[in-house]
C-alpha positions in Angstrom: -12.0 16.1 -23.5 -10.8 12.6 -24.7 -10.3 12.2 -28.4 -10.5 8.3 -29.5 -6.9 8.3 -31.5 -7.8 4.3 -31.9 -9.8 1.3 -31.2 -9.8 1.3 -27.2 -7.3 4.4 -27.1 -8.1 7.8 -26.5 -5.8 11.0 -25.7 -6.5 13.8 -23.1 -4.8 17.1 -24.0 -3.3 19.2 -22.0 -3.2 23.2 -22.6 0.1 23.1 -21.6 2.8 22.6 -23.9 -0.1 20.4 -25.9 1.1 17.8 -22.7 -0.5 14.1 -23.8 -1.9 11.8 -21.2 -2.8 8.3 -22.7 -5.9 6.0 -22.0 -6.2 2.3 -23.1 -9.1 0.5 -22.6 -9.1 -3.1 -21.1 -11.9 -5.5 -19.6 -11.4 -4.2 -15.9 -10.2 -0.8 -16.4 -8.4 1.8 -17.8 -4.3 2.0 -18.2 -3.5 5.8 -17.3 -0.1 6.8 -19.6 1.3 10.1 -18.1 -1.8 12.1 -17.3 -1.6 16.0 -16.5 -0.8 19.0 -16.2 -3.6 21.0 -14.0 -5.4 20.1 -11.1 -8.6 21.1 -12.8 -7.8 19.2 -16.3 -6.9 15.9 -14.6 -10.1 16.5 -12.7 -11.9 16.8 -16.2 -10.1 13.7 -17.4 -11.3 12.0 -14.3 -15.0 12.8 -15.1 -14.4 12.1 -18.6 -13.4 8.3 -17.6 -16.0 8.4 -14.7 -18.7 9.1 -17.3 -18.3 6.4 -19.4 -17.7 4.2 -16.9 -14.2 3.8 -16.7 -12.3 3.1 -13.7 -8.1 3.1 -13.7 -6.5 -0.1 -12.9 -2.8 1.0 -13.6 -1.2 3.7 -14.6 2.5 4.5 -16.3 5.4 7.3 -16.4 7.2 7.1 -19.4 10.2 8.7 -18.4 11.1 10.5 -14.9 10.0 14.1 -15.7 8.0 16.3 -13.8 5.1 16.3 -16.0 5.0 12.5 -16.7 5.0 12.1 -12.7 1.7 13.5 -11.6 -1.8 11.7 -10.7 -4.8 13.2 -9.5 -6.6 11.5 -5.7 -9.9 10.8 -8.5 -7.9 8.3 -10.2 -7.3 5.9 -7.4 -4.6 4.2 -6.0 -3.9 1.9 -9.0 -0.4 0.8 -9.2 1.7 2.9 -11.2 4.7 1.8 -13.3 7.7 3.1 -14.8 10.9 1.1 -15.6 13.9 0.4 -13.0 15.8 3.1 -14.3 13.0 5.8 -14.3 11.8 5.1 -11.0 15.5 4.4 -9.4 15.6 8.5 -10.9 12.6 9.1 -9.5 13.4 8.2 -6.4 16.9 9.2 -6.0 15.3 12.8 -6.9 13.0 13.2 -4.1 14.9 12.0 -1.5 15.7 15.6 -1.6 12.8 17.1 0.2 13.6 20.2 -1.5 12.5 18.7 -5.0 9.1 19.4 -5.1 9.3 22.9 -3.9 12.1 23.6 -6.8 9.6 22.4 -9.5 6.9 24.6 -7.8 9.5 27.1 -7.9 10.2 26.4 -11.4 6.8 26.4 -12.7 6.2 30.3 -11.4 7.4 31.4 -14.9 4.9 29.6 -16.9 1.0 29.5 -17.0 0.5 26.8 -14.6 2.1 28.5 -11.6 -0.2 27.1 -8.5 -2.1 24.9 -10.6 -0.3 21.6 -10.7 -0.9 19.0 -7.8 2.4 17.5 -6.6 1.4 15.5 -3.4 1.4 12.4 -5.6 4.3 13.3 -8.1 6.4 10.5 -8.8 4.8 7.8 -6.7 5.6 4.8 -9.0 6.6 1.4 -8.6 9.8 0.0 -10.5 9.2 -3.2 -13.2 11.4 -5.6 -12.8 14.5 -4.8 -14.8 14.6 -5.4 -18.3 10.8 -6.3 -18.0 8.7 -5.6 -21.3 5.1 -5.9 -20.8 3.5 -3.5 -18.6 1.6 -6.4 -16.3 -2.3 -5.7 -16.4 -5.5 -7.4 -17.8 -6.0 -5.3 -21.0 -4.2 -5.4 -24.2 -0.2 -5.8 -24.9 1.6 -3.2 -24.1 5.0 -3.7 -24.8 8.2 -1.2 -23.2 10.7 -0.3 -25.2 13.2 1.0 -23.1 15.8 3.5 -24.7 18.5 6.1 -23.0 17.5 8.9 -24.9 16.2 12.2 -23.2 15.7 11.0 -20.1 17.4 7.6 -17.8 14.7 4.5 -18.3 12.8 6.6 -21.1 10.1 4.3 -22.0 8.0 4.0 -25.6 5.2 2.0 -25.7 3.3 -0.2 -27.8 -0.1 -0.7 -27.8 0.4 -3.9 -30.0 -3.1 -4.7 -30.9 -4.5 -1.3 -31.9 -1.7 0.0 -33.7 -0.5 2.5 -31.1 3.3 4.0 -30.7 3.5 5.8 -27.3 6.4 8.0 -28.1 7.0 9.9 -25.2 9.2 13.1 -25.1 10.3 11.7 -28.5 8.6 12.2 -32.4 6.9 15.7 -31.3 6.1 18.2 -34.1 6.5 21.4 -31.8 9.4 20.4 -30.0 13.2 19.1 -31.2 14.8 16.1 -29.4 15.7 17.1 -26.1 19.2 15.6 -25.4 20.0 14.4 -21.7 23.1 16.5 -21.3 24.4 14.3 -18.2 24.7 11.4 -21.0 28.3 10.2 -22.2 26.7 10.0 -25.5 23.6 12.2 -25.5 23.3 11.8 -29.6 24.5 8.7 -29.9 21.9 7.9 -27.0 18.9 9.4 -29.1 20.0 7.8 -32.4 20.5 4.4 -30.8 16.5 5.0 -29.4 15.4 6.2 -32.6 16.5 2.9 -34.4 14.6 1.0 -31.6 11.5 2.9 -32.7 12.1 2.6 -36.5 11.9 -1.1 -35.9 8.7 -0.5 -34.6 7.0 1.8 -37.1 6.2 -1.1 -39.3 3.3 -2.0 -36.4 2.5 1.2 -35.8 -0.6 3.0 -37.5 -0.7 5.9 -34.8 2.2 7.8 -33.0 1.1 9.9 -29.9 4.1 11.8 -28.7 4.5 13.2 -24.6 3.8 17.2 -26.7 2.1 17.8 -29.7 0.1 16.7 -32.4 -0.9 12.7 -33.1 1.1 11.4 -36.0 -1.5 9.2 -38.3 -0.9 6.4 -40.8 1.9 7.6 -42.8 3.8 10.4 -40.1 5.3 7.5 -37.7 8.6 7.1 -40.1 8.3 11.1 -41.2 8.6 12.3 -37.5 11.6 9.3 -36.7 13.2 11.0 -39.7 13.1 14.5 -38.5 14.2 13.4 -35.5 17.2 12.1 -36.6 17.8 14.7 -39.1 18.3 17.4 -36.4 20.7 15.1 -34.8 22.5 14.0 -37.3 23.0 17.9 -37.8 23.8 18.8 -34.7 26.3 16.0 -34.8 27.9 17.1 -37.7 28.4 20.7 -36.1 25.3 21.9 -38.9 22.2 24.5 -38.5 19.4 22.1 -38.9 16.8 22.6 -41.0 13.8 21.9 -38.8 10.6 23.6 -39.0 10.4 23.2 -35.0 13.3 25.9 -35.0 12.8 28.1 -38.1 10.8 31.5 -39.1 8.1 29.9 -39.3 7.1 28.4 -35.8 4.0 28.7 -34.5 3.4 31.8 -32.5 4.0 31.0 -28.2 6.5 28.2 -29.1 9.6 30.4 -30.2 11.2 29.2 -26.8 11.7 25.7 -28.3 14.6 27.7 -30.3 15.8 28.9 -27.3 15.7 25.3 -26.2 17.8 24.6 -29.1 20.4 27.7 -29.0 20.9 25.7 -25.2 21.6 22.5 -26.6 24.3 23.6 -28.8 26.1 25.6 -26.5 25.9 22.6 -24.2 27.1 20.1 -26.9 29.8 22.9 -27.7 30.7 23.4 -24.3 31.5 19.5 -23.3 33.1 18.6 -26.8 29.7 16.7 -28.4 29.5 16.3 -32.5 32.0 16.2 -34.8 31.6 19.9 -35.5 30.9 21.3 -32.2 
């Protein structure tokens, strides 16, 4: 079901992993932001926009992971966007025909095994590079491109209605995610969390790629736990993060697995002064 998040915004989410796809409103049509995660909930996101008489005239990845790659045949064959870097990743990954089969593969440990459509995974269409409007007839929406997480990461702002489209950044259930094959993975995520910070001033409503939607108030609290557990893991320090501690919400104790990961990883190829 969409939830109205903002004037001419709404959120469809996802059972899995609380997975956020994005809808903005403009004259013509509908700008589809990462919309998943089952065949059957896209197809309830497509009747959702079908009864109120939405069509899609452009969709957008934010960054080039499998679950910010899919589209559903209902939504049409708008163009899709993503910046250079994302969809030079993109591509580069399934030139492998092997790709898709490995995230089916992947997905047979989780809930959603046999449920996700891929024939249309990652079908996007690079902006030019450097480009910072995504180019459609509704409102402003600006692309801030970052290196954190993910190559061509992409926030967005949804200038006129007060909108931060965070990404796989500023979740409350899971912890930054680092992109290991980064020279500078935390240096990467602090550099993109200043980017945002500049940004928070506009910004009445975050909506992250997992999780929650962060109202008036919560955009500069989740940039600063953000950067707290980096800034931790940088200086070779436990974090204190809720995300991670005794108290996590029951099903998302794997996000401190997820953790444990990262520092071995950071350990392992010399990252933080500590590790």
């Amino acid at each position: 079901m969409l939830q109205q998040v903002a004037e001419g915004v709404l959120v469809h989410q996802s059972q899995f992993i609380r997975s956020n796809a994005v809808v903005v409103q403009g004259p013509s049509g509908v700008l589809l932001i990462d919309p998943g995660v089952t065949e059957r909930e896209m197809s309830c996101l497509a009747d959702d926009l079908a009864a109120s008489g939405m069509r899609v005239v452009a969709g957008f990845s934010t960054h080039p992971d499998w679950d910010h790659l899919l589209w559903h045949p209902r939504f049409g064959e708008a163009p899709r966007y993503a910046t250079a870097r994302c969809a030079a990743s993109i591509q580069e990954e399934l030139t492998d025909p092997g790709a898709k089969d490995r995230i089916a593969e992947h997905l047979l440990e989780t809930e959603v095994a046999g449920q996700v459509p891929m024939d249309l995974l990652g079908l996007v269409s690079a902006l030019p590079s450097g480009a910072t409007l995504i180019p459609w007839d509704g409102p402003r929406v600006r692309v801030v491109e970052h290196r954190a997480h993910a190559p061509g990461h992409a926030a967005l702002v949804i200038e006129d209605h007060g909108v931060l489209v965070a990404g796989d950044l500023l979740s409350d259930v899971l912890v930054p995610m680092f992109d290991m094959e980064a020279a500078e993975p935390l240096d990467d995520y602090l550099c993109a969390l200043r980017l945002l910070e500049s940004e928070a001033g506009t910004a009445d409503v975050v909506v992250p790629g997992h999780g929650s939607i962060g109202e008036a108030g919560q955009v500069r609290a989740r940039i600063e736990q953000d950067r707290a557990y980096v800034l931790a893991l940088r200086a070779g320090k436990t974090p204190d993060d809720p995300r991670i501690g005794p108290s996590v919400e029951p099903g998302w104790e794997w996000v401190s697995e997820l953790h444990e990961g990262q520092l071995q990883s950071l350990a392992r190829d010399g990252g933080g002064d500590g590790a």
